[in-house]
C-alpha positions as CSV (number, residue, x, y, z in Angstrom):
1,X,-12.7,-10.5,33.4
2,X,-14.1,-10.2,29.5
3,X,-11.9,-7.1,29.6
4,X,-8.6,-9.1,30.9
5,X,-8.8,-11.1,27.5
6,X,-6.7,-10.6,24.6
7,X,-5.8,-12.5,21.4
8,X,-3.3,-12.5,19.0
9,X,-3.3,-13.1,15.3
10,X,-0.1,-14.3,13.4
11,X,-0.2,-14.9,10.1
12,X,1.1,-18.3,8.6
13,X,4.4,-18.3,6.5
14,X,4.9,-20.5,3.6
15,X,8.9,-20.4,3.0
16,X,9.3,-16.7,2.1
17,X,5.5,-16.5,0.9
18,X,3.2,-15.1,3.4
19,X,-0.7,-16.7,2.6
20,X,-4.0,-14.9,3.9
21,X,-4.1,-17.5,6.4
22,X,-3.9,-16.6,9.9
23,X,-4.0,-18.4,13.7
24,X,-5.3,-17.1,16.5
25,X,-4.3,-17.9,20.4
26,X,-4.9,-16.3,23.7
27,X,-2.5,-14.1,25.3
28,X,-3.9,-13.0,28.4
29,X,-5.2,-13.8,31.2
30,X,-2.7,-17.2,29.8
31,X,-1.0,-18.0,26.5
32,X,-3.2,-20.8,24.9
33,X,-2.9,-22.8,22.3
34,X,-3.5,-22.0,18.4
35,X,-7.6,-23.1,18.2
36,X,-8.9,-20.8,15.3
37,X,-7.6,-20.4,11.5
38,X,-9.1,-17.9,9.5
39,X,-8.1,-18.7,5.7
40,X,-8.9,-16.8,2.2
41,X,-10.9,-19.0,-0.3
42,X,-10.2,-19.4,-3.6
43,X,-13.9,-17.4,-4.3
44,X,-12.3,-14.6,-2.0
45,X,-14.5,-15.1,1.1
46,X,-12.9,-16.5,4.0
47,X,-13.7,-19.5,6.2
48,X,-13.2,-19.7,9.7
49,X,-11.3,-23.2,11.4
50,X,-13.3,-23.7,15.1
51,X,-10.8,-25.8,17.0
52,X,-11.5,-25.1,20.7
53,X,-9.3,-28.1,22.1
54,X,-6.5,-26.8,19.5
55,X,-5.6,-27.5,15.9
56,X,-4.0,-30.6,14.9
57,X,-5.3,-34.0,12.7
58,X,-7.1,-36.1,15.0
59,X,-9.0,-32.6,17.2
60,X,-12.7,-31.9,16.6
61,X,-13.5,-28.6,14.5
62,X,-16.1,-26.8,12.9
63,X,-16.1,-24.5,9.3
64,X,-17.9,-21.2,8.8
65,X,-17.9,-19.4,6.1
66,X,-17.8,-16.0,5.7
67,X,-17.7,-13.1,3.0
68,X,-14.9,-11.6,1.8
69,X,-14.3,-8.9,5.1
70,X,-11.6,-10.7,6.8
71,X,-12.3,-8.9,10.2
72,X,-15.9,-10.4,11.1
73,X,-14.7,-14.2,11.7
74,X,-11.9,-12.6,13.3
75,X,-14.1,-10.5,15.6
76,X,-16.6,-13.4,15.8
77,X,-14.1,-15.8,17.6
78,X,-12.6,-12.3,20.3
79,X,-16.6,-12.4,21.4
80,X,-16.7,-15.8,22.0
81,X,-13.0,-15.9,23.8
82,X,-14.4,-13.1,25.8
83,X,-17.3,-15.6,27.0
84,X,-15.7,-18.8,27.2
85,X,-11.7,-18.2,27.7
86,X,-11.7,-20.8,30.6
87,X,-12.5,-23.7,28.2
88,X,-9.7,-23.2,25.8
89,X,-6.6,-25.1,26.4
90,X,-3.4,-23.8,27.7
91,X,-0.2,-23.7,25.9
């Protein structure tokens, strides 16, 4: 089933300004909700949002940081949605 799992990124708009700030959902085996940012900090690294019941105010989440490749908190978060894809919320 790891296989059957697929993610998508979209990256967050600000008016007409796009931001290095991106969310990430499931899209297969079901559409889930947004539950991981991945963000550009002002130092350049990025940090990674954990939010495995979804984002919003009054959820639980976690921060990791990370250095300035953009594409290892990205591929951090498809290894664990390959594992644990059940326990994610769907949309």
């Amino acid at each position: 089933m790891a296989d059957d799992v697929e993610m998508k990124w979209e990256l967050v708009q600000c008016g007409t300004d796009k931001i290095d700030l991106w969310t990430g959902r499931l899209v297969r085996p079901f559409l889930s909700v947004h539950f991981v940012k991945v963000g550009m900090r002002l130092d350049g690294g990025y940090s990674l949002w954990f939010c495995p019941k979804g984002i919003g105010i009054d959820l639980p989440y976690s921060i990791h940081r990370y250095g300035t490749d953009r594409g290892k908190p990205m591929a951090q978060v498809e290894r664990w949605a390959r594992t644990h894809w059940r326990s994610i919320p769907r949309a």
